[in-house]
C-alpha positions in Angstrom: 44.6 11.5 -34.2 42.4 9.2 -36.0 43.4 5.9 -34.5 42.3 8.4 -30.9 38.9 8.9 -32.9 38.7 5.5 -33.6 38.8 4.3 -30.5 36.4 6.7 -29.1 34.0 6.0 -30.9 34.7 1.9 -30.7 34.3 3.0 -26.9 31.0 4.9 -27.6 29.9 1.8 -29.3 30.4 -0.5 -26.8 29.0 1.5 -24.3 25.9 1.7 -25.8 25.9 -2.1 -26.5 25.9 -2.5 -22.9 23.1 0.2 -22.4 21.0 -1.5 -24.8 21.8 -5.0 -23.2 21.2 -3.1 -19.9 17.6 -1.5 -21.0 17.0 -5.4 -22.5 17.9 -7.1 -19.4 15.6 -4.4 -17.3 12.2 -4.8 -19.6 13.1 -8.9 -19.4 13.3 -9.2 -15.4 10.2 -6.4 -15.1 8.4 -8.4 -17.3 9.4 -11.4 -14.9 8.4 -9.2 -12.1 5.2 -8.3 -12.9 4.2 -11.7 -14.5 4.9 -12.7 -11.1 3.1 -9.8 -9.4 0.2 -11.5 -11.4 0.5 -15.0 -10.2 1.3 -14.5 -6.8 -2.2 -11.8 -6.4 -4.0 -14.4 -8.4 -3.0 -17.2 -5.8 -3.7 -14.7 -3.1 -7.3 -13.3 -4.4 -8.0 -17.7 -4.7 -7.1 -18.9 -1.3 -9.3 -15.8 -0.2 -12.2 -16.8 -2.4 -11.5 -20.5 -0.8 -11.4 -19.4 2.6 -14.4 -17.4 2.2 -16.9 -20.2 0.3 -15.1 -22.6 3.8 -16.9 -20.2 6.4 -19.5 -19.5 4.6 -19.8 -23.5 4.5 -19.5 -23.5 8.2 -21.8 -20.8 8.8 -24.8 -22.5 6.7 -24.1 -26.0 8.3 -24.8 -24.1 11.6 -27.9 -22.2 10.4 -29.1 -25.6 9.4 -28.1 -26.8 13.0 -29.7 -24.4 14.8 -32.8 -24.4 12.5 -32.9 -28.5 13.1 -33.0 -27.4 17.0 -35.4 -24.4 17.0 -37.8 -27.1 15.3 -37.0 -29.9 17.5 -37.7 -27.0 20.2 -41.4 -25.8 18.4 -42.2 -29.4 18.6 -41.4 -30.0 22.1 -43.3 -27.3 22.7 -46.4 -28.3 20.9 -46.3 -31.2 22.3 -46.1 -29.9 26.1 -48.6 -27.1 25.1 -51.0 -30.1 23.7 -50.1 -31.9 27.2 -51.2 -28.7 29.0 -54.3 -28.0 26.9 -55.3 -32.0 27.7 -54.5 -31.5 31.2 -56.4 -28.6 31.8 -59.4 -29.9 30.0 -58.7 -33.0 32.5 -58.6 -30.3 35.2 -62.2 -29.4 34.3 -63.3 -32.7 34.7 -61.4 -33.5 38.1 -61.1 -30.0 39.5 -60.0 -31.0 43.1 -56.6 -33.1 41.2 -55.2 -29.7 40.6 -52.9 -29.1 43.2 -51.2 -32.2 42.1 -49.6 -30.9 38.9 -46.2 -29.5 38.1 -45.4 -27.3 35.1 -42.4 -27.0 33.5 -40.5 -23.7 33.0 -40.1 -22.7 28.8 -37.1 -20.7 28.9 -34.8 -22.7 26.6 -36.0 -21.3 23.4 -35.0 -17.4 24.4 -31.3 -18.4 25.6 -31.2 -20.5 22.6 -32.2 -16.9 20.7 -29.7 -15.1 23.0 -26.7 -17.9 22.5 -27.0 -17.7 18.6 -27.1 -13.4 17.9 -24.0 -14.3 20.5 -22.0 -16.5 18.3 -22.9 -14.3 15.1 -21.6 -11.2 16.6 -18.5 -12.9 17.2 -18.6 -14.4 13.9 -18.8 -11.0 12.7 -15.8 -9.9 14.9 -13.9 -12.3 13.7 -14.0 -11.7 10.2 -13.8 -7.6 10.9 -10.4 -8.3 12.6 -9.2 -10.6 9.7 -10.3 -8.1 7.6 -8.6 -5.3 9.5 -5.4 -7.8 9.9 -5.3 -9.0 6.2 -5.3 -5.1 4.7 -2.5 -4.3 7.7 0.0 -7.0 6.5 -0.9 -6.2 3.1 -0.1 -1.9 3.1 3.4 -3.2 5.2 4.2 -5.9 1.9 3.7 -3.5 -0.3 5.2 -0.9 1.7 8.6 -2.9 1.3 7.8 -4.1 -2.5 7.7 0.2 -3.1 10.8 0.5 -1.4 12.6 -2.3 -3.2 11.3 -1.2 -6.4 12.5 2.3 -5.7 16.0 1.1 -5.1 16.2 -0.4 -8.4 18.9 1.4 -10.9 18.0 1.7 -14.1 21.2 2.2 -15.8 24.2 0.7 -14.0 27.2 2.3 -15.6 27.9 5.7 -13.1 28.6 9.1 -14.7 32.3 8.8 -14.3 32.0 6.0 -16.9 30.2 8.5 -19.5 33.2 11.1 -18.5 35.6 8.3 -19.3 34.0 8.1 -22.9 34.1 11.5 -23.8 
């Protein structure tokens, strides 16, 4: 009766040697698991913050564009308004030379208005539907990572083991 005691209890024993390596192995590989939850958000939340200082890049190397054309624009305009201004005080002078000018129509700079709140709209767009598309994939990966984690067993010795111990 004693050498059954013994042995249920050298059973006992060793099952709870493998709990406790069981509970050690568990705290190790979440530890792994969320040191590599860390990283891998960390890399993410970086090539975000890159890809965010890039457009904004490419969006202030077109402001300056645009602004280096609107004032090549105002001065071509100065310049015809000073050509108009000099021609009409010419036109004073000479008044029967009139008929023999031709001015030039000045709608350039309101497309060029028109062509820009275009292309930052879409801009805009664009980084709404990346937005949009970026939380989307993110709620599905994290969707699966839940249903992963929720699959995870604890303790891998079944209840017919703990039966088998008693």
């Amino acid at each position: 009766m004693q050498s059954t005691t013994k042995h249920k209890v050298q059973e006992k024993q060793k099952t709870i040697e493998e709990l406790n390596a069981a509970v050690n192995t568990l705290k190790d590989s979440v530890q792994t698991a969320v040191e590599n939850n860390e990283k891998i958000f960390t890399d993410m939340i970086l090539a975000i913050k890159k890809r965010q200082h890039e457009v904004t890049e490419l969006i202030k190397d077109q402001e300056m564009s645009e602004v280096s054309r609107a004032e090549g624009l105002v001065k071509q305009l100065e310049q015809e308004i000073a050509d108009l201004e000099r021609r009409d005080a010419e036109l004073d002078q000479h008044p029967h030379t009139a008929e023999h000018f031709h001015f030039k129509n000045l709608s350039a700079s309101s497309e060029s208005e028109e062509s820009s709140v275009d292309m930052f709209d879409g801009l805009r767009k664009s980084l709404s539907d990346l937005k949009q598309h970026f939380e989307h994939s993110c709620q599905e990966a994290i969707s699966k990572i839940i249903s992963v984690v929720a699959r995870i067993q604890i303790l891998p010795i079944s209840r017919n083991h703990f039966k088998q111990c008693k």
